[in-house]
One Martini backbone bead per residue (centre of mass of N, CA, C, O) as a GRO file, in nm:
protein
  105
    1UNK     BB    1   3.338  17.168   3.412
    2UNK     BB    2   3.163  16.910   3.544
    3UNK     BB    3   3.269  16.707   3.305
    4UNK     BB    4   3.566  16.715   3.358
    5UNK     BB    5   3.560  16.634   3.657
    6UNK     BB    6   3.403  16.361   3.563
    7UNK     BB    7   3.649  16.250   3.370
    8UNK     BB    8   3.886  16.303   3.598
    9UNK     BB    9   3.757  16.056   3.826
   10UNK     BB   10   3.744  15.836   3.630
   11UNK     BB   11   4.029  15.803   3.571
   12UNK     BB   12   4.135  15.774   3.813
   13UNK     BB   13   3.984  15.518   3.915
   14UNK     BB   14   4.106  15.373   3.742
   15UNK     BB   15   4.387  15.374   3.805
   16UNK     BB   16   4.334  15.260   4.093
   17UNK     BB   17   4.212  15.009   4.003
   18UNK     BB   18   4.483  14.904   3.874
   19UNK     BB   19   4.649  14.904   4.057
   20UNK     BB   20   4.528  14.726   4.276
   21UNK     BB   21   4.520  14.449   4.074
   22UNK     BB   22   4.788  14.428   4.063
   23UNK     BB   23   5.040  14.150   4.000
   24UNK     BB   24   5.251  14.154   4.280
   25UNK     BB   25   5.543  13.994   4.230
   26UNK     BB   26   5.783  13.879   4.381
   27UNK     BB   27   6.116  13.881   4.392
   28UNK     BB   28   6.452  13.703   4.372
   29UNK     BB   29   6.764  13.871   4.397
   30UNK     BB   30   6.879  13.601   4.481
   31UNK     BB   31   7.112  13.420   4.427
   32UNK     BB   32   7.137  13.077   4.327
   33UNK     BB   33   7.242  12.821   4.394
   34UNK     BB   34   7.513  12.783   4.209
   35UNK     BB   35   7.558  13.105   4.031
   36UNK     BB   36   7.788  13.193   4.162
   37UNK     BB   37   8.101  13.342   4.084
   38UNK     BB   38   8.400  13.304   4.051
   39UNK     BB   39   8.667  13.471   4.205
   40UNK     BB   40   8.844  13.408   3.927
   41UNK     BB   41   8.626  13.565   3.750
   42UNK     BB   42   8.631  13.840   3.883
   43UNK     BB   43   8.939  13.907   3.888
   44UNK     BB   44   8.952  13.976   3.578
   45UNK     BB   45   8.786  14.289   3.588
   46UNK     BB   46   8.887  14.442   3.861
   47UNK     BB   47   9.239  14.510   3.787
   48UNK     BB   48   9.193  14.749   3.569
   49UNK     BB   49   9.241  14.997   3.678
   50UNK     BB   50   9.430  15.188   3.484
   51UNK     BB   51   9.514  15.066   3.288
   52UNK     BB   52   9.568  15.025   2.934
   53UNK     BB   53   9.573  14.878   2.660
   54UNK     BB   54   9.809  14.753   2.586
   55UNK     BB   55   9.767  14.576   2.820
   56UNK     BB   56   9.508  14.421   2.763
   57UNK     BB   57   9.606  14.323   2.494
   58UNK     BB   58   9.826  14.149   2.655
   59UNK     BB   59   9.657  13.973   2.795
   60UNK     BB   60   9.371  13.930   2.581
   61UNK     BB   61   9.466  14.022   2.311
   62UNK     BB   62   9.291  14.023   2.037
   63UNK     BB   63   9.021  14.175   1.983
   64UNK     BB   64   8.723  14.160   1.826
   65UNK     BB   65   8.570  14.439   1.932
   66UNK     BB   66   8.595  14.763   1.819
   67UNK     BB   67   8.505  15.145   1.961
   68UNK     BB   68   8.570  15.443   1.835
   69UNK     BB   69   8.509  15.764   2.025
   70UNK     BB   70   8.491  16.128   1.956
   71UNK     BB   71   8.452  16.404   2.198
   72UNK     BB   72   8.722  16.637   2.149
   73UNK     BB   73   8.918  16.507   2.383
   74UNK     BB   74   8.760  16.282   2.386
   75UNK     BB   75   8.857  15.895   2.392
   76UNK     BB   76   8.604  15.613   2.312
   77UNK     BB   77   8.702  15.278   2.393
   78UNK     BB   78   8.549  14.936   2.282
   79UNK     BB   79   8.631  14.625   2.450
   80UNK     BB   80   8.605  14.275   2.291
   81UNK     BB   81   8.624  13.960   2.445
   82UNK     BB   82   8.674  13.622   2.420
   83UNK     BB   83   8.650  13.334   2.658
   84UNK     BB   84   8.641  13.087   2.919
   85UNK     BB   85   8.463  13.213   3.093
   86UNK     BB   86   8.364  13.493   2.896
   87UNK     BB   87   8.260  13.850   2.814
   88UNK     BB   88   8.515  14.094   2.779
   89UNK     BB   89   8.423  14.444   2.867
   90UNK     BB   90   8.570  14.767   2.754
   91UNK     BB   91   8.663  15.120   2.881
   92UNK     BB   92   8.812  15.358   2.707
   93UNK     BB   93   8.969  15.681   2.865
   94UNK     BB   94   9.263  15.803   2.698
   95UNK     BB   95   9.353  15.477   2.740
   96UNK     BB   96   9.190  15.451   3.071
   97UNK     BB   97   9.070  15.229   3.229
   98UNK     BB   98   8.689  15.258   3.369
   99UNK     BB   99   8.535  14.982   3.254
  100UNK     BB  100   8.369  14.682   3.332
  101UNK     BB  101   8.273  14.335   3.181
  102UNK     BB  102   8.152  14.000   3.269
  103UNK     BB  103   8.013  13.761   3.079
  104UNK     BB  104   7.904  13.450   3.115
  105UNK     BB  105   7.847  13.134   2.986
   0.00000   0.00000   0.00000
């Protein structure tokens, strides 16, 4: 018993030794200057909210990747467009657009 409780203090020490020694810089969460996406790329992927796929594939043509998963009654879709802002990636729920995703180039 008194093993133990001397095995499992060593643990401790190290572990709190680890953590205290550890390097923890600060992250700069905050987008640097002129980095944010203009407007005009944020509001291609905002205004999908109920969209339907033929709408999606009428705006931006025929999608690059699509993949269709059925599990029950759900059927879920994802397209994904390449654009001249960067890659337009949706996902539509029984063919009713619920995510989406612009990554810019």
């Amino acid at each position: 018993m008194l093993k133990q409780i001397k095995f499992i203090s060593i643990a401790l020490f190290a572990s709190l030794l680890i953590i205290g020694c550890n390097k923890n810089d600060d992250t700069n969460t905050s987008a640097a200057e002129g980095t944010e996406r203009p407007s005009a790329i944020q509001d291609t992927t905002n205004d999908i909210a109920g969209m339907t796929e033929e709408e999606a594939i009428t705006k931006w043509g025929e999608p690059e990747l699509t993949q269709t998963h059925t599990i029950d009654a759900l059927t879920v879709t994802f397209h994904e467009w390449k654009t001249e802002e960067g890659t337009v990636s949706i996902q539509f729920y029984n063919g009713e657009a619920k995510f989406s995703q612009l990554i810019p180039n």
